[in-house]
GUROKE-354960 format. One record per residue (C-alpha): y, z, x; residue in one letter. Coordinates in Angstrom, 1 decimal. Each point is the difference from the previous one (the first is absolute). Layout:
<sites>
<site <Y, Z, X>, A>
...
</sites>
This chain:
<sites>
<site <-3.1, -16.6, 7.2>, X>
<site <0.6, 1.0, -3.8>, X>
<site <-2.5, 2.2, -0.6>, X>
<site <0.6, 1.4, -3.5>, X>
<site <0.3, -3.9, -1.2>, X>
<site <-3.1, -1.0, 1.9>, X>
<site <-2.3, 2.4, -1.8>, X>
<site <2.2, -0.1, -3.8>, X>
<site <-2.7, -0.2, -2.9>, X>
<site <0.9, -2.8, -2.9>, X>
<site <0.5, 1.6, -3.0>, X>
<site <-3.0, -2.2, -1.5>, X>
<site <-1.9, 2.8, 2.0>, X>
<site <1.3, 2.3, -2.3>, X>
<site <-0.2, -1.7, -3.2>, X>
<site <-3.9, -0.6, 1.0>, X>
<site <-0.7, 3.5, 1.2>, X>
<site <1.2, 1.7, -4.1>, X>
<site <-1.5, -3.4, -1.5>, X>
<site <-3.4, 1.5, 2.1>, X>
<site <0.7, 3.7, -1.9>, X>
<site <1.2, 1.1, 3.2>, X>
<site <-3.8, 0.2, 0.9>, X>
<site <-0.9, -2.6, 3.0>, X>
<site <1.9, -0.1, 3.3>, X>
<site <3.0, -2.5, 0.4>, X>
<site <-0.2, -3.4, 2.0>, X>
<site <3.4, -0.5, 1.5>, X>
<site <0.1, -3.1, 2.3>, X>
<site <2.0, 0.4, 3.4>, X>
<site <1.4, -3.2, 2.3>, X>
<site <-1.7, -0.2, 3.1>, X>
<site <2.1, 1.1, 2.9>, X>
<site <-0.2, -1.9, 3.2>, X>
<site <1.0, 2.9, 2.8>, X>
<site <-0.9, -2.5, 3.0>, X>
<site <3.7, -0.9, 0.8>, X>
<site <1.6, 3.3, -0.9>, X>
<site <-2.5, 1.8, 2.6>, X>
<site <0.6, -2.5, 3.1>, X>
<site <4.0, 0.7, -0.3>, X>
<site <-0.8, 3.5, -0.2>, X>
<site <-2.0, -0.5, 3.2>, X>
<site <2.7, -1.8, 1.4>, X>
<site <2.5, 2.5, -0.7>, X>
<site <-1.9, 3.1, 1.4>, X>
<site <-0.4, -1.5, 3.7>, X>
<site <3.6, -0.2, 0.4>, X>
<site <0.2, 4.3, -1.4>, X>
<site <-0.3, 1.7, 3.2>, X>
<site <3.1, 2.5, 0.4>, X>
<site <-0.3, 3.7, -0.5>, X>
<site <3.1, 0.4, -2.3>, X>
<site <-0.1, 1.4, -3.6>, X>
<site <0.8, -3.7, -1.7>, X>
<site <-2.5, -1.5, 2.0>, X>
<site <-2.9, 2.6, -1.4>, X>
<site <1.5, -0.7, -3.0>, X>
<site <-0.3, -3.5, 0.3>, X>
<site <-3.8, 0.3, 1.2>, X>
<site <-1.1, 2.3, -2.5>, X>
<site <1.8, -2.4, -2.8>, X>
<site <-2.0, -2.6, 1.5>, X>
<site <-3.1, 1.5, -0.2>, X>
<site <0.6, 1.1, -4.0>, X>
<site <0.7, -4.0, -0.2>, X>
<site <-3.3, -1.2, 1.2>, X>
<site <-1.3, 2.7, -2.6>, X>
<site <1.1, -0.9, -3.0>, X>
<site <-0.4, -3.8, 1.1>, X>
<site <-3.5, 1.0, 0.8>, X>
<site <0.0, 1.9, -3.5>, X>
<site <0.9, -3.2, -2.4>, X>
<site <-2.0, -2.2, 2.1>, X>
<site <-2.7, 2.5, -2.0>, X>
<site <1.1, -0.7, -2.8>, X>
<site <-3.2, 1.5, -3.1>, X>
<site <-1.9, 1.4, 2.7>, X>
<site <-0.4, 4.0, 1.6>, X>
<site <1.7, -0.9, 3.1>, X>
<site <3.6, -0.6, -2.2>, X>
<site <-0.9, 3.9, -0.5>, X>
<site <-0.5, 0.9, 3.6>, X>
<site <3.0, -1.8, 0.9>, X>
<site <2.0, 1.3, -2.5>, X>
<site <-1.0, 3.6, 1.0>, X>
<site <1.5, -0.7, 3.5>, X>
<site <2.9, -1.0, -1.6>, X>
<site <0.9, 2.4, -2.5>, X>
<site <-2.6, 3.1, 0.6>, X>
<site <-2.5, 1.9, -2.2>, X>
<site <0.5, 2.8, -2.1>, X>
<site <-2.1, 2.5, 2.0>, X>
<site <2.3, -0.8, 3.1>, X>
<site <1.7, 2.8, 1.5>, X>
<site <3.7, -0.2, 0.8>, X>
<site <1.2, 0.1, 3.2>, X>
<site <-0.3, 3.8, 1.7>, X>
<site <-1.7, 1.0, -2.9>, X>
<site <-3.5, 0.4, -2.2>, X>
<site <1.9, -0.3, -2.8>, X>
<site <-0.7, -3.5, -2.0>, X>
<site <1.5, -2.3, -2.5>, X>
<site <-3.0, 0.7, -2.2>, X>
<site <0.6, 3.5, -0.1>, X>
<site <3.7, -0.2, -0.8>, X>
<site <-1.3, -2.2, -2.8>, X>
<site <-2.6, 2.4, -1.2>, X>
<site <2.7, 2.8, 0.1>, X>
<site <2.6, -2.0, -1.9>, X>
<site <-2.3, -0.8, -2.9>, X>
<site <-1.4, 3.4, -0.3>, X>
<site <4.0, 1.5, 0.1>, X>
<site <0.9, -2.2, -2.8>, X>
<site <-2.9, 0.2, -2.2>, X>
<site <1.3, 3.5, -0.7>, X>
<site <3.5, -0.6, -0.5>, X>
<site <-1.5, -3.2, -2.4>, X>
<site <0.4, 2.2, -3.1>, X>
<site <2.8, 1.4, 0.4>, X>
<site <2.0, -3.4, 1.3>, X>
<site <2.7, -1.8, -2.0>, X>
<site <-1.2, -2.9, -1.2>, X>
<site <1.7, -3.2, 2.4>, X>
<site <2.1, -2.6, -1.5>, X>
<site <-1.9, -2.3, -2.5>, X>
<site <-0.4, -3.7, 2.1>, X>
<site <1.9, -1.6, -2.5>, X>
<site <2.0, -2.6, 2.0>, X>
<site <-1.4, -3.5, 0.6>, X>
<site <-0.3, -1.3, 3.3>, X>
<site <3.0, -2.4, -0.8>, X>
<site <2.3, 3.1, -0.8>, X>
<site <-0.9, 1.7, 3.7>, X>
<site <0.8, -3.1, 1.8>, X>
<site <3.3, -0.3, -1.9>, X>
<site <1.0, 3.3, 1.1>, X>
<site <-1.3, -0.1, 3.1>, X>
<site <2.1, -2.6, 0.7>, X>
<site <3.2, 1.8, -0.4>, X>
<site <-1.3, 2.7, 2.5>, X>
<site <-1.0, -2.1, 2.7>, X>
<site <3.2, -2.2, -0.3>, X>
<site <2.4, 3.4, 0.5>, X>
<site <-2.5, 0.9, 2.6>, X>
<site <-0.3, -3.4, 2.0>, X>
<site <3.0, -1.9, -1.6>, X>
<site <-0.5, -4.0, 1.6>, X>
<site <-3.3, 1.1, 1.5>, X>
<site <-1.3, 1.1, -3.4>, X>
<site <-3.7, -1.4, -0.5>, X>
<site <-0.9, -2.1, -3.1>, X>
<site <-2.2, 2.3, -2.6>, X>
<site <-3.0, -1.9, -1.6>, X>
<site <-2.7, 0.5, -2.4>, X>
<site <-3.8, -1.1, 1.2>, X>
<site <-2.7, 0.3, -2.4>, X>
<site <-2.9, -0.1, 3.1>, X>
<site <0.9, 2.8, 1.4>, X>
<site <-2.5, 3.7, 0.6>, X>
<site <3.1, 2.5, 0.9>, X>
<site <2.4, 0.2, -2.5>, X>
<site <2.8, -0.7, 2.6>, X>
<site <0.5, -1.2, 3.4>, X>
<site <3.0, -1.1, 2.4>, X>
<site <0.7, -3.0, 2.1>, X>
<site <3.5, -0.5, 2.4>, X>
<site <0.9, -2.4, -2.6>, X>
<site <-2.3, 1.2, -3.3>, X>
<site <-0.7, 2.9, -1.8>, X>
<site <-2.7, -1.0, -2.4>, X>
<site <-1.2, 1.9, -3.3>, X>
<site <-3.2, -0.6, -2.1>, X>
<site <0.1, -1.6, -2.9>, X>
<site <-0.9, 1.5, -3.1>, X>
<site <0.1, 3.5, 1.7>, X>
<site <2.3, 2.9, -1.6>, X>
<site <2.5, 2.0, 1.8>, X>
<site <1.9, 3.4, -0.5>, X>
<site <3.3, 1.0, 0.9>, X>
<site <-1.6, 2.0, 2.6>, X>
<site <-1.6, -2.9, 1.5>, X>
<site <3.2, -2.3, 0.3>, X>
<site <1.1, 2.8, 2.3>, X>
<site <-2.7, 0.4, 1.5>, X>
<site <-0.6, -4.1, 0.4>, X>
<site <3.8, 0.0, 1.7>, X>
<site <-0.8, 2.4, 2.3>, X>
<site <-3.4, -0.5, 1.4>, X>
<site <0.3, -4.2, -0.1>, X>
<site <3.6, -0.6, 0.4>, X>
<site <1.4, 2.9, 2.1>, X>
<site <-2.9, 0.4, 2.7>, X>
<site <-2.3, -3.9, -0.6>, X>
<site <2.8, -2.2, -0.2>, X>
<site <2.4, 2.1, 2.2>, X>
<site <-2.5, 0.2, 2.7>, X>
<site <-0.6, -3.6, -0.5>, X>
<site <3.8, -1.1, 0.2>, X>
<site <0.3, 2.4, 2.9>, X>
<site <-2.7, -1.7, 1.9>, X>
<site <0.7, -3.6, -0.7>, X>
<site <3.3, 0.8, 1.9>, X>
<site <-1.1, 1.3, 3.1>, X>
<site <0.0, -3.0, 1.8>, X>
<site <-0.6, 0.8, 3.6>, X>
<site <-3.8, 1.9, -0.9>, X>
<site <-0.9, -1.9, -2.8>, X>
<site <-3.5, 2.2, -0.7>, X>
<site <2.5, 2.4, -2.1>, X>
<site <-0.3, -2.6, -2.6>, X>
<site <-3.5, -1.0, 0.0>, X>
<site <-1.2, 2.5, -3.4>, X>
<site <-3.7, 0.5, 1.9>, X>
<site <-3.0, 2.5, -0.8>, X>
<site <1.1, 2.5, 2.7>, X>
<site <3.2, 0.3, -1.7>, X>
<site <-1.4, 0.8, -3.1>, X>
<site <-0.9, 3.8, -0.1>, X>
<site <4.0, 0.8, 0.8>, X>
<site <1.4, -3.2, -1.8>, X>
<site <-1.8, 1.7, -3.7>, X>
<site <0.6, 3.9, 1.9>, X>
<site <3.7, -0.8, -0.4>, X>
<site <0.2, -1.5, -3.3>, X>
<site <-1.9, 2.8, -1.7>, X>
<site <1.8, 2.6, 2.0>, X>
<site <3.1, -1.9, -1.1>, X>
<site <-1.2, 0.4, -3.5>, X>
<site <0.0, 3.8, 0.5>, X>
<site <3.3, 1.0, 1.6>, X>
<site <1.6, -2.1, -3.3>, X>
<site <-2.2, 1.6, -2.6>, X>
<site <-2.2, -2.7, -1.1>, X>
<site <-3.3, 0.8, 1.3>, X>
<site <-1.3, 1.4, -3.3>, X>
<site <-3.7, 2.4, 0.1>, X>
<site <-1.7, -3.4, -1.5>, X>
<site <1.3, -2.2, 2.5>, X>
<site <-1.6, 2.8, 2.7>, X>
<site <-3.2, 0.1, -1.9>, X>
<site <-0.5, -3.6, 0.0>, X>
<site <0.3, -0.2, 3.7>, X>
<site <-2.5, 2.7, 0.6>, X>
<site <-2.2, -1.5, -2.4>, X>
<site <0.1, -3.1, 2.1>, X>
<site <-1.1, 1.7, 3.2>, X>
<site <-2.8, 2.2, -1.9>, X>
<site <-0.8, -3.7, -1.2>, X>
<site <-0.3, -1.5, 3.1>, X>
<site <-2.1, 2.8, 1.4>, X>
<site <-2.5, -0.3, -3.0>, X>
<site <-0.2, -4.1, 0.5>, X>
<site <-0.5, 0.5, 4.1>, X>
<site <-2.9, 2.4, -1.4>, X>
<site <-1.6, -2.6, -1.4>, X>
<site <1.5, 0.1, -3.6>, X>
<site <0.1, -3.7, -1.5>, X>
<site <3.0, -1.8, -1.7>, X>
<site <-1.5, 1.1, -3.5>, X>
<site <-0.3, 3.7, 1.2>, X>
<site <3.3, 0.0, 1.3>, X>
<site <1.5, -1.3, -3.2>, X>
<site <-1.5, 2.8, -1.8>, X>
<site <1.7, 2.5, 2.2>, X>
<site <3.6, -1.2, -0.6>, X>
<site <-1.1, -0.5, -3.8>, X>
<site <-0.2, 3.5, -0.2>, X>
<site <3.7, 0.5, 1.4>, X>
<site <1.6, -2.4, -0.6>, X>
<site <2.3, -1.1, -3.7>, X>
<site <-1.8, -3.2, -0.6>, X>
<site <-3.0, -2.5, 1.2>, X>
<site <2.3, -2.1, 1.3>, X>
<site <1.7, 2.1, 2.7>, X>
<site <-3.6, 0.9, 0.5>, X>
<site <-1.4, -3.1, 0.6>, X>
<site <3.2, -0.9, 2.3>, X>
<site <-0.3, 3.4, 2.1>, X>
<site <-3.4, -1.3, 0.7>, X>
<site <0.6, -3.0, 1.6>, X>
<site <2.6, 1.2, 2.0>, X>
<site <-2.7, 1.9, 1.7>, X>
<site <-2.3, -3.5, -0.3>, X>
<site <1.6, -2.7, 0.9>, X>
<site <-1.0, -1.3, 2.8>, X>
<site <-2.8, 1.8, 0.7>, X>
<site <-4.0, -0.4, -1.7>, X>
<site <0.2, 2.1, -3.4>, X>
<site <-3.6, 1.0, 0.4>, X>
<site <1.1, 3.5, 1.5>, X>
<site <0.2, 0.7, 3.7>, X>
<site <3.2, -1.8, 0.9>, X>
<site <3.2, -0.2, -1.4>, X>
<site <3.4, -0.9, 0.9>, X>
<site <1.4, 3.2, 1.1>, X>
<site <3.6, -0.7, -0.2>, X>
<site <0.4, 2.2, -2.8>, X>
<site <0.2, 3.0, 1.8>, X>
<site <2.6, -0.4, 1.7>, X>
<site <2.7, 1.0, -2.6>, X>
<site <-1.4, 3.8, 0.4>, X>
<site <-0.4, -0.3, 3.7>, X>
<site <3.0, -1.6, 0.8>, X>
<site <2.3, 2.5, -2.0>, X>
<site <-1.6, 2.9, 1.9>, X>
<site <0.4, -1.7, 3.1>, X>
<site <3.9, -0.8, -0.9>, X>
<site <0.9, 3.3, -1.2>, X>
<site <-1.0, 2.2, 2.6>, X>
<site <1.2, -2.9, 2.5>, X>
<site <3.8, 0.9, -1.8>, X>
<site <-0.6, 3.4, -0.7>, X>
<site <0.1, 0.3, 4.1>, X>
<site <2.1, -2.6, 1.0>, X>
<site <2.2, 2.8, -2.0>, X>
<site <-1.1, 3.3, 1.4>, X>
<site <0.2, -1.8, 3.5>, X>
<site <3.8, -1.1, -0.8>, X>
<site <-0.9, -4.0, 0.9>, X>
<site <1.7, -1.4, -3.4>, X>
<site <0.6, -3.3, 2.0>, X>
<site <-3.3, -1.1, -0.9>, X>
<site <0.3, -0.2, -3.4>, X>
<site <1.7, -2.7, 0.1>, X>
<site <-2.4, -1.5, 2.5>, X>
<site <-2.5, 0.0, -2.6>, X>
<site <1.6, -2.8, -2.1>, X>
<site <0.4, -2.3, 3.0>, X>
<site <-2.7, -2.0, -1.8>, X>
<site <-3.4, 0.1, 0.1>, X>
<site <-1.4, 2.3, 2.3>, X>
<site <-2.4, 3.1, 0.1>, X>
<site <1.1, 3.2, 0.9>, X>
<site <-2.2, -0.1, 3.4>, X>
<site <2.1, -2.8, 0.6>, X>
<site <3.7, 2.5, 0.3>, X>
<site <-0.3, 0.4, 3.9>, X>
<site <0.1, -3.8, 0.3>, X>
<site <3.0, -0.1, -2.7>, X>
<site <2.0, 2.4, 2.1>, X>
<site <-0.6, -2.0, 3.1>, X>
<site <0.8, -3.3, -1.7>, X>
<site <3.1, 1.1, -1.6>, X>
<site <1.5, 1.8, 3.7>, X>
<site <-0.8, -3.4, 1.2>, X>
<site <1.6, -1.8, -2.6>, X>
<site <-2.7, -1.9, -1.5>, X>
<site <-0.2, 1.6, -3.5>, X>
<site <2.9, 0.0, -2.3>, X>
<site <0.8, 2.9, -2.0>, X>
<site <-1.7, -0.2, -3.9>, X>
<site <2.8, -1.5, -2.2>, X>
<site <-2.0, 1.5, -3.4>, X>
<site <-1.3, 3.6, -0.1>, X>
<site <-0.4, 2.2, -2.9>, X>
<site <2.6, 2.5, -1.1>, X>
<site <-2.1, 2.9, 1.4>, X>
<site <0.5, -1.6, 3.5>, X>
<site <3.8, -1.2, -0.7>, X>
<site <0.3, 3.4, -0.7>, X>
<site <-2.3, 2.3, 1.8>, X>
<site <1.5, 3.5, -1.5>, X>
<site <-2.4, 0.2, -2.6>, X>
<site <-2.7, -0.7, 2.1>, X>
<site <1.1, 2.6, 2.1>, X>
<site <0.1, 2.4, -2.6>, X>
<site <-3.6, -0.9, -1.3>, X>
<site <-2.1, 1.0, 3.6>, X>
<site <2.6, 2.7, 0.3>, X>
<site <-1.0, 1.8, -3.2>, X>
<site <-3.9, -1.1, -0.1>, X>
<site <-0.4, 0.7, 3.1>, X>
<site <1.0, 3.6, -0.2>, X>
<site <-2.0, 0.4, -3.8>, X>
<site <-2.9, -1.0, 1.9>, X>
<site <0.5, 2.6, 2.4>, X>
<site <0.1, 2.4, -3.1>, X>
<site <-2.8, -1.3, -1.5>, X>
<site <-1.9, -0.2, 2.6>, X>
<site <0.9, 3.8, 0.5>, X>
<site <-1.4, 1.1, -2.5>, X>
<site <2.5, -0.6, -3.0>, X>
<site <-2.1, -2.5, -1.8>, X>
<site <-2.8, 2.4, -0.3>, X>
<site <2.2, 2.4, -1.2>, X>
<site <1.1, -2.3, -3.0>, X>
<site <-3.3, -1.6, -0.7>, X>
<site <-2.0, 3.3, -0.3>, X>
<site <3.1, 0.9, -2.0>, X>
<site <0.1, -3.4, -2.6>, X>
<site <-4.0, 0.6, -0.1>, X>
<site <0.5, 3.8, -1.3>, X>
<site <1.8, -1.4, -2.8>, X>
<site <-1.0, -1.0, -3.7>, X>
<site <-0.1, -3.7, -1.0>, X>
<site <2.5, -0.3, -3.2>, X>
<site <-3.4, -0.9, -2.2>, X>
<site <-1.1, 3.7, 1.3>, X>
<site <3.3, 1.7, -1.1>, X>
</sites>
């Protein structure tokens, strides 16, 4: 069940939606999806899940996420592809676990943080390369990384993201512009945590789930790749703003906001009406674009890394470093580690073959928790009030 391709808009939708003065709602057309078979082997297969064992609630709960999302394409255009989809991936203004905190208001926090530094910000590297430039040096990192096992790199003119990673594929969009900052960034997030995880998977041979790239693996699958992008430097303010505009986004379309309303709101943030117009239907597509229910997947780039950094931060503090690697043993979700520690004493899943340098090398992952966790101390101490009523005392240079 390819979700992503089931619900892809045709660029005619585009052409016709500017040709329209970006004034009328899209019509994308979707393939019917027939769910009637996928649901009776899923039925099948949960009669014989009965054990108490951490790989056998892992294999029931995976089951259950697979009748979702079959239930969720077989709804295709219609509010029900929402509610599914909000099993699946979550809402904005759900809490995480042991907490009241929410994606939304990490979002909201995020947005107003940077809005301040905005000003005073470096302008990023200007997007200058072509699509055709990334993939040719993307293919020299992937091929030091993977060597034999190095997947093909490809252009695709259909696509809504500007990237996106397959065991074998890494595809670009065509036509879209790249900076050296997002090559990096590209390698890191697709190739060393997508495709790694995907490799790793395909080769676990005796629990063959690890490979299966599911909606309940999705919140830690994009977790780790945009954690991955910033232990190596790549995840850039923008990048960060964009995904907390998508989750504010989301939030406004579950509110009712329509396709057109939406599009006005990344219009206002984003560089051009095209990244607009494809922010929005990645929040769309799928779902009925008459407000109410979107496809809430989009959230989970926020969620996830919130979820993945404070999962590392104390697997550190707690001294269990053997589950980094545990992580990369394909495609899981971190709920899922019990059952990964009891599958690997009993020799059922292999070790992961491709992990990032920050897991190769854990030192400077150690180093990270081990100074932010003591700043935070400090802060919360006090010592950033100290500062900030100190920076606010101060003239701006236009009042000097």
């Amino acid at each position: 069940m390819r979700v992503l391709e089931a619900i892809r808009w045709s660029p005619s939708v585009e052409r016709q939606f500017f040709k329209n003065g970006a004034s009328a709602l899209p019509h994308p057309h979707y393939k019917p999806f027939d769910a009637s078979a996928t649901l009776a082997e899923l039925k099948d297969v949960k009669r014989t899940l009965r054990g108490e064992h951490a790989p056998e609630a892992m294999l029931r709960k995976s089951s259950v996420l697979l009748e979702t999302t079959a239930r969720m394409l077989a709804s295709v255009g219609s509010r029900r592809f929402s509610t599914y989809a909000q099993k699946l991936y979550g809402r904005p203004e759900d809490p995480f676990p042991a907490t009241t905190v929410t994606p939304l208001q990490y979002a909201r926090k995020i947005i107003r943080t940077l809005k301040l530094t905005a000003s005073s910000m470096p302008e990023p590297p200007p997007p200058t390369l072509t699509a055709g430039e990334v993939a040719r040096r993307i293919r020299r990192g992937v091929k030091e990384h993977f060597g034999r096992q190095a997947p093909e790199v490809v252009l695709d003119p259909s696509m809504a993201a500007r990237a996106a990673a397959a065991p074998k594929r890494i595809r670009l969009r065509k036509g879209a512009t790249f900076s050296d900052l997002d090559v990096h960034q590209l390698l890191q997030h697709e190739a060393f945590v997508h495709v790694a995880t995907s490799l790793n998977g395909r080769a676990q041979k005796r629990f063959s789930l690890l490979a299966a790239n599911h909606a309940g693996t999705t919140r830690t699958q994009e977790g780790l790749a945009v954690f991955a992008e910033l232990m190596s430097g790549t995840l850039d303010p923008r990048r960060l703003l964009r995904l907390s505009h998508r989750v504010e986004a989301t939030h406004l379309a579950l509110g009712g906001a329509n396709f057109l309303e939406v599009y006005r709101y990344f219009l206002d943030v984003s560089p051009n009406e095209h990244e607009a117009y494809q922010s929005t239907v990645r929040i769309f597509r799928g779902g009925t674009l008459e407000g109410g229910a979107p496809f809430t997947k989009d959230i989970v780039y926020l969620d996830g890394l919130c979820r993945v950094y404070v999962f590392l931060r104390a697997a550190v503090e707690s001294g269990r470093l053997d589950c980094l690697g545990l992580l990369f043993a394909g495609k899981l979700d971190l709920e899922d580690i019990e059952a990964l520690l009891e599958l690997e004493h009993l020799g059922l899943c292999r070790p992961a073959k491709f992990v990032p340098p920050w897991v190769t090398d854990p030192r400077r992952l150690v180093a990270y928790f081990s100074v932010t966790e003591v700043i935070k101390r400090a802060s919360t101490a006090g010592l950033q009030r100290h500062y900030a009523e100190q920076l606010s005392a101060l003239p701006t240079l236009g009042d000097i």
